[in-house]
C-alpha positions in Angstrom: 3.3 -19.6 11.7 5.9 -22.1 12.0 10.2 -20.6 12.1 10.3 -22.3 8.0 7.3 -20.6 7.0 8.6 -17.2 8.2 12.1 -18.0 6.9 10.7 -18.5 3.2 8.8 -14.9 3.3 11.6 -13.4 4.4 14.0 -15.4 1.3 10.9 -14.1 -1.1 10.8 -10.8 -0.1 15.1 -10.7 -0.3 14.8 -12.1 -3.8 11.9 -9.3 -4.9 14.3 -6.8 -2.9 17.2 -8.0 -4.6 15.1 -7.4 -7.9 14.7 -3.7 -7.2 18.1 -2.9 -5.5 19.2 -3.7 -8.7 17.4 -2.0 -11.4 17.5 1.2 -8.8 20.9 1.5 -8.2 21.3 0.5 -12.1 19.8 3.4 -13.1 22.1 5.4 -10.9 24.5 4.2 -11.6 24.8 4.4 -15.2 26.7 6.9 -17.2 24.3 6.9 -20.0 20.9 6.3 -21.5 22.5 2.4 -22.5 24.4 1.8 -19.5 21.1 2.5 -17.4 18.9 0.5 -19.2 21.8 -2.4 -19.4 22.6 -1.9 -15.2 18.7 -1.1 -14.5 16.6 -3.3 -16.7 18.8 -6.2 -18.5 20.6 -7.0 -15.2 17.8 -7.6 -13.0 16.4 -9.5 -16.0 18.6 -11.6 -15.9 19.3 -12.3 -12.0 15.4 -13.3 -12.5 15.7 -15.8 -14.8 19.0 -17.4 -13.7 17.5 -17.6 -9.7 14.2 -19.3 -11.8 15.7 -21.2 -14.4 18.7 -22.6 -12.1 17.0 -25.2 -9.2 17.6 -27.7 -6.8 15.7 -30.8 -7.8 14.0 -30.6 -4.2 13.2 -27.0 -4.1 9.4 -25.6 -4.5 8.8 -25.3 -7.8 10.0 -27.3 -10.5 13.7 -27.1 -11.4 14.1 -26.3 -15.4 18.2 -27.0 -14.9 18.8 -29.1 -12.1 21.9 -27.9 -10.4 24.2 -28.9 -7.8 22.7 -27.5 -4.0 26.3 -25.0 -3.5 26.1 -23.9 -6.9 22.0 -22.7 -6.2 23.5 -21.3 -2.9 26.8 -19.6 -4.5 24.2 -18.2 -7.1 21.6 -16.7 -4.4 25.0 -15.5 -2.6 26.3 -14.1 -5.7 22.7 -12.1 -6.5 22.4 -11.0 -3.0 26.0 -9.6 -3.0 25.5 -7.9 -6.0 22.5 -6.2 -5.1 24.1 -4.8 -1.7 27.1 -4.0 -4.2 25.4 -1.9 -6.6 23.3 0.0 -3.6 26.8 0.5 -2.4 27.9 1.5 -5.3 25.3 4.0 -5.7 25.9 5.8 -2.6 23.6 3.9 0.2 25.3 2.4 2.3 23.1 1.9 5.2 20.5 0.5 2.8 22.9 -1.8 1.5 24.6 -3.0 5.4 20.3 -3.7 6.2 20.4 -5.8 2.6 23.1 -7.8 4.4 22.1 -7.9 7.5 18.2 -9.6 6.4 20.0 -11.8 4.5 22.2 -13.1 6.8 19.2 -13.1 9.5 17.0 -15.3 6.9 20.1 -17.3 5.6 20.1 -18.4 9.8 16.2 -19.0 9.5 17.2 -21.3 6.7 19.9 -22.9 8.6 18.6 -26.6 7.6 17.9 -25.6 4.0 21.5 -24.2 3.7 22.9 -27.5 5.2 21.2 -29.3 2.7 22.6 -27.7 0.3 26.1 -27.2 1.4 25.5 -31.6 1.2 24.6 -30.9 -2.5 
């Protein structure tokens, strides 16, 4: 299994993670029955569908809206941050700080990826 291979597991499994940080500490999170399902439902929603719809043209997968490479990277940054936000937010800490920390371990993986698209 080759370091890029590894690296794009890892991203996967931090964007699926990202997901469900989310909609858990959502549901904490909220004061009431609409604030829950806003934080814990709609938000990861749409996280989802911005990280899909939003692409590089030379990304996997096709790219619905082509965007800019440092506005895909500010937008994976800005998910990923708000997921260790929100579990922050909801009182777990450590879980949040481990968020961080895979992210910055797979964002130095993806050291080549994120050069290419700091270039744009």
């Amino acid at each position: 299994m080759s370091i890029v291979t590894l690296g794009l597991g890892l991203h996967f499994i931090l964007e699926l993670c990202a997901l469900a940080a989310m909609a858990f500490a959502g549901f904490r999170l909220g004061d009431n029955l609409a604030m829950r399902l806003l934080l814990g439902i709609v938000l990861p929603v749409a996280a989802a569908a911005v990280w899909g719809i939003f692409r590089v043209p030379n990304d996997p997968g096709p790219a619905t809206v082509a965007i800019d490479g440092r506005l895909r990277l500010l937008i994976e940054w800005a998910i990923f941050g708000l997921a260790a936000a929100m579990l922050y937010a909801a009182g777990h800490t450590t879980l949040a700080l481990a968020f961080v920390a895979a992210a910055l371990v797979d964002y130095a993986i993806m050291y080549e990826r994120v050069l290419r698209l700091l270039q744009g």
